[in-house]
KEVEX-24448 format. One line per 8 residues: number of its first residue (from 1); their letters; for each residue x, y, z of N, C-alpha, C. Coordinates in Angstrom, 3 decimals. Layout:
<recs>
NUM = A = X Y Z X Y Z X Y Z | ...
</recs>
This chain:
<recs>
1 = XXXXXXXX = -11.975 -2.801 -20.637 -10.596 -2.596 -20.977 -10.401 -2.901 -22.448 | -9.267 -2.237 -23.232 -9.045 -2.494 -24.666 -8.498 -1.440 -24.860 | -7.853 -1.583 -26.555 -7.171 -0.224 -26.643 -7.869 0.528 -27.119 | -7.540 1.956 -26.922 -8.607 3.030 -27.366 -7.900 3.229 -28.402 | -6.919 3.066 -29.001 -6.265 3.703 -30.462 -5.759 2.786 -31.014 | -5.198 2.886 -32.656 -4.678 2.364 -33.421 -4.304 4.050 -34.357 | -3.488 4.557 -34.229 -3.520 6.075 -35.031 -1.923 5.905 -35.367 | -1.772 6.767 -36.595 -0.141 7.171 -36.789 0.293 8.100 -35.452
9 = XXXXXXXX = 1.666 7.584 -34.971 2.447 8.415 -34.485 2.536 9.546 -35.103 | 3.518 10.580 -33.782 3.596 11.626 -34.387 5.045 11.570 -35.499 | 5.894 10.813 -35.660 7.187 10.867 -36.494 5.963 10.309 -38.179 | 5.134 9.671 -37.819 4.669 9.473 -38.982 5.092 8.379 -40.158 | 5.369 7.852 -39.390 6.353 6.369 -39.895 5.413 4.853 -39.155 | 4.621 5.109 -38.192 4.197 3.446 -37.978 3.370 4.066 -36.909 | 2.320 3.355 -36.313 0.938 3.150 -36.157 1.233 2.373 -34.815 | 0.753 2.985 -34.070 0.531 2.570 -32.465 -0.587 2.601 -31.949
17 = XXXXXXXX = -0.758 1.427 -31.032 -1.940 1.006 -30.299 -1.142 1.087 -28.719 | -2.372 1.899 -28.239 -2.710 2.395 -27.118 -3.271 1.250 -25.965 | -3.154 0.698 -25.008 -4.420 0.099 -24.002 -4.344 0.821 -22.893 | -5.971 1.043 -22.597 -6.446 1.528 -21.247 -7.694 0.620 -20.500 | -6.862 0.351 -19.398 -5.672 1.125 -18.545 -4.632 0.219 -19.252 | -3.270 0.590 -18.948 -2.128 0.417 -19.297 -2.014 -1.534 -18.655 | -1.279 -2.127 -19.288 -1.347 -3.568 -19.515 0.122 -4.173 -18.406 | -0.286 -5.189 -18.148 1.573 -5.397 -17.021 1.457 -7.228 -18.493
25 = XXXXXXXX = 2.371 -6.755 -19.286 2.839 -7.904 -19.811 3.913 -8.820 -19.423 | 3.264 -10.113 -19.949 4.765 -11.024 -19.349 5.532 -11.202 -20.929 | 6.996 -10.667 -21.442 6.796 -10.098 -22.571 7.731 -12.180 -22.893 | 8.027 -12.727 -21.311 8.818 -14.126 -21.950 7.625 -14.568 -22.290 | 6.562 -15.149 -21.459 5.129 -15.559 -21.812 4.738 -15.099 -23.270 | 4.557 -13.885 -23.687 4.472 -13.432 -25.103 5.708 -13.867 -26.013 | 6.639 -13.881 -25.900 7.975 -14.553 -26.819 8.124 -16.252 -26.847 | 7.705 -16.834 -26.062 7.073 -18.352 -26.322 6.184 -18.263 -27.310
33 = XXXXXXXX = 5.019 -17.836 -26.938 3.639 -17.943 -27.653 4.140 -17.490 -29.311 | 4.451 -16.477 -29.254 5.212 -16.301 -30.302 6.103 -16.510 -30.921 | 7.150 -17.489 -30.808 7.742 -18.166 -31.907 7.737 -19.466 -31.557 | 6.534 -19.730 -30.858 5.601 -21.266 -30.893 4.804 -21.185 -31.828 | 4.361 -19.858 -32.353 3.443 -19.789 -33.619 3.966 -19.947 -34.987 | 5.533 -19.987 -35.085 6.692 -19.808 -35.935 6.758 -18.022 -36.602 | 6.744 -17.087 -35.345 7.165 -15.795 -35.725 8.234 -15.557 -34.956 | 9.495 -15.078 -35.739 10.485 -14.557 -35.297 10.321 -13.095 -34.418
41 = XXXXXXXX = 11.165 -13.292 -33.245 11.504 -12.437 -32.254 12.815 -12.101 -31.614 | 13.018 -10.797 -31.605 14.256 -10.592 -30.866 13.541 -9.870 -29.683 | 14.339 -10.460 -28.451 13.644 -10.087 -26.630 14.810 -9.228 -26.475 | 14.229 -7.971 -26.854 15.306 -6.470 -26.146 15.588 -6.241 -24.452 | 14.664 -7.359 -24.029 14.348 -7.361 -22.237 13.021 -6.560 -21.963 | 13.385 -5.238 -22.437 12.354 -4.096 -21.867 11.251 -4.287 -23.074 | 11.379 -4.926 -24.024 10.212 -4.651 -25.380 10.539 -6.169 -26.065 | 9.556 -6.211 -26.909 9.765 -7.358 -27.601 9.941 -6.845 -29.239
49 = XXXXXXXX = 10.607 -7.477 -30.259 10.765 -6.670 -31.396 10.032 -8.061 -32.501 | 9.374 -7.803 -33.127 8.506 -8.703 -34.242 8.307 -8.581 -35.415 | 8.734 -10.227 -35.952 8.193 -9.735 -37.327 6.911 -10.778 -37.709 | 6.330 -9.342 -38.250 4.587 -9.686 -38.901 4.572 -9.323 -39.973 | 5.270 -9.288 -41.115 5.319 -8.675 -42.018 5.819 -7.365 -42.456 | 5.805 -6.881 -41.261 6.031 -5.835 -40.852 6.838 -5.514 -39.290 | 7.905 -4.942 -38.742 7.890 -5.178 -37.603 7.201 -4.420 -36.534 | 7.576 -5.068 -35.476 6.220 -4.773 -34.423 6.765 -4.881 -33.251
57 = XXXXXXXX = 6.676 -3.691 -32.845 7.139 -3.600 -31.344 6.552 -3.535 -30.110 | 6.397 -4.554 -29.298 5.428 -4.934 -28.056 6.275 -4.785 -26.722 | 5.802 -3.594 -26.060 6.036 -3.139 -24.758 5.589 -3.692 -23.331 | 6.649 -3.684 -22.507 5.780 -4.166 -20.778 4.743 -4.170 -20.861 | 3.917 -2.393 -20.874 2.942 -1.677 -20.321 1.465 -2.182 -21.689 | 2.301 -3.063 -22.395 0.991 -3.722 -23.665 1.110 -2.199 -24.950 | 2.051 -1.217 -24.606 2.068 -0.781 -25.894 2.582 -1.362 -27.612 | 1.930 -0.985 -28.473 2.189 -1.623 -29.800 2.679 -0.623 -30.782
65 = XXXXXXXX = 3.714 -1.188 -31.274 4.209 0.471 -32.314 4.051 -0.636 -33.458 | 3.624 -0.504 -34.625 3.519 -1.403 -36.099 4.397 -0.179 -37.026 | 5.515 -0.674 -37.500 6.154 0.307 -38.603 5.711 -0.070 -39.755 | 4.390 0.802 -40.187 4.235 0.765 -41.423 3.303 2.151 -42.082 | 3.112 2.818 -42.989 2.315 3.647 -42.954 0.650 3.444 -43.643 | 0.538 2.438 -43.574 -0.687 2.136 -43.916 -1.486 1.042 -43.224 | -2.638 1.846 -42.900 -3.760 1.830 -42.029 -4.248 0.538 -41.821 | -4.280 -0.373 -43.007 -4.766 -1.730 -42.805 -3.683 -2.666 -42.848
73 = XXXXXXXX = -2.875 -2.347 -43.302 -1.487 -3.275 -42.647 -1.552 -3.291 -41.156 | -1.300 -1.977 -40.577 -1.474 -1.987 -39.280 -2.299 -2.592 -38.590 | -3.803 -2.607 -38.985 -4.652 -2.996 -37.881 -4.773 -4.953 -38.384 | -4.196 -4.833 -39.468 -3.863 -6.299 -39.905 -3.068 -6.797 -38.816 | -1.863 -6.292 -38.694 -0.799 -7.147 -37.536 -1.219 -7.034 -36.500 | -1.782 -5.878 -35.914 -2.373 -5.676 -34.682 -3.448 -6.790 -34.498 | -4.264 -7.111 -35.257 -5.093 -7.921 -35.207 -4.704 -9.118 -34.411 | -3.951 -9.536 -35.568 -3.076 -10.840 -35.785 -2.563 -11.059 -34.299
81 = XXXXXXXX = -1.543 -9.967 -33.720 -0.584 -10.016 -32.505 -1.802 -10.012 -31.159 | -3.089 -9.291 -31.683 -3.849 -9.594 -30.333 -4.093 -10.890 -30.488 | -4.749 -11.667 -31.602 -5.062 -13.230 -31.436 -4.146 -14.119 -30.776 | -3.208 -13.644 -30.892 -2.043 -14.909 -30.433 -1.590 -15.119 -29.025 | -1.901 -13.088 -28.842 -1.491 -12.772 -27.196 -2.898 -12.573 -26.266 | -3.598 -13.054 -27.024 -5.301 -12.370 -26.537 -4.983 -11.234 -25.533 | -4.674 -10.427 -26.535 -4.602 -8.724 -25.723 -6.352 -8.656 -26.638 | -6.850 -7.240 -25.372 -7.925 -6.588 -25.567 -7.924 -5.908 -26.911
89 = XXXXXXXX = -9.280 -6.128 -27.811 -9.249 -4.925 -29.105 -9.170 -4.144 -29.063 | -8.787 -3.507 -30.433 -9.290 -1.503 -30.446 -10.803 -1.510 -30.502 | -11.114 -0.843 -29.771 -12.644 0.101 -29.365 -12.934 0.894 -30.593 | -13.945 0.386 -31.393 -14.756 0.971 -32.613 -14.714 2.329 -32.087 | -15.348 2.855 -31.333 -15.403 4.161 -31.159 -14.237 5.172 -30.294 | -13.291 4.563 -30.033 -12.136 4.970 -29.466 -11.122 6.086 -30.390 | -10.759 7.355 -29.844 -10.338 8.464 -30.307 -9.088 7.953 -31.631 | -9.225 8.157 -32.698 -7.763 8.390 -33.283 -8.558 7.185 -34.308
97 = X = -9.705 6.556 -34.409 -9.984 5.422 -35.445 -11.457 5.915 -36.041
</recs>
């Protein structure tokens, strides 16, 4: 298991990570952990909204949208947001990287 992507959306504005199979997050469990780390969060209920420098939007299903258009920012926060939530990596050889 892990995500198979880290690629620009199609609007072309911020960089989403994919996991397969699809993830059942506990997004209060993730909103502790996270501003126990001292990162601000607003809990939309259905998504979690973050700031990493960038913001970062973390879904039920473990989807990740990073609004930014550049490639290593992205896999920077992504990084970052898996360490904290120990979500699965992106897959070196996984479509879209």
């Amino acid at each position: 298991m892990g995500y198979y992507t880290l690629r620009l959306c199609a609007g072309g504005g911020a960089f989403e990570a994919i996991p397969a199979p699809r993830l059942s997050l506990d997004l209060g469990k993730a909103r502790k952990t996270l501003e126990g780390a001292g990162i601000p969060v607003v809990d939309a209920r259905v998504m979690l909204i973050v700031q990493l420098g960038h913001e970062v939007t973390l879904s039920r299903d473990g989807r990740v949208l990073i609004k930014t258009k550049d490639p290593e920012q992205a896999a920077h926060n992504f990084a970052r947001l898996a360490r904290l939530l120990e979500l699965p990596s992106v897959s070196p050889d996984s479509p879209g990287r």
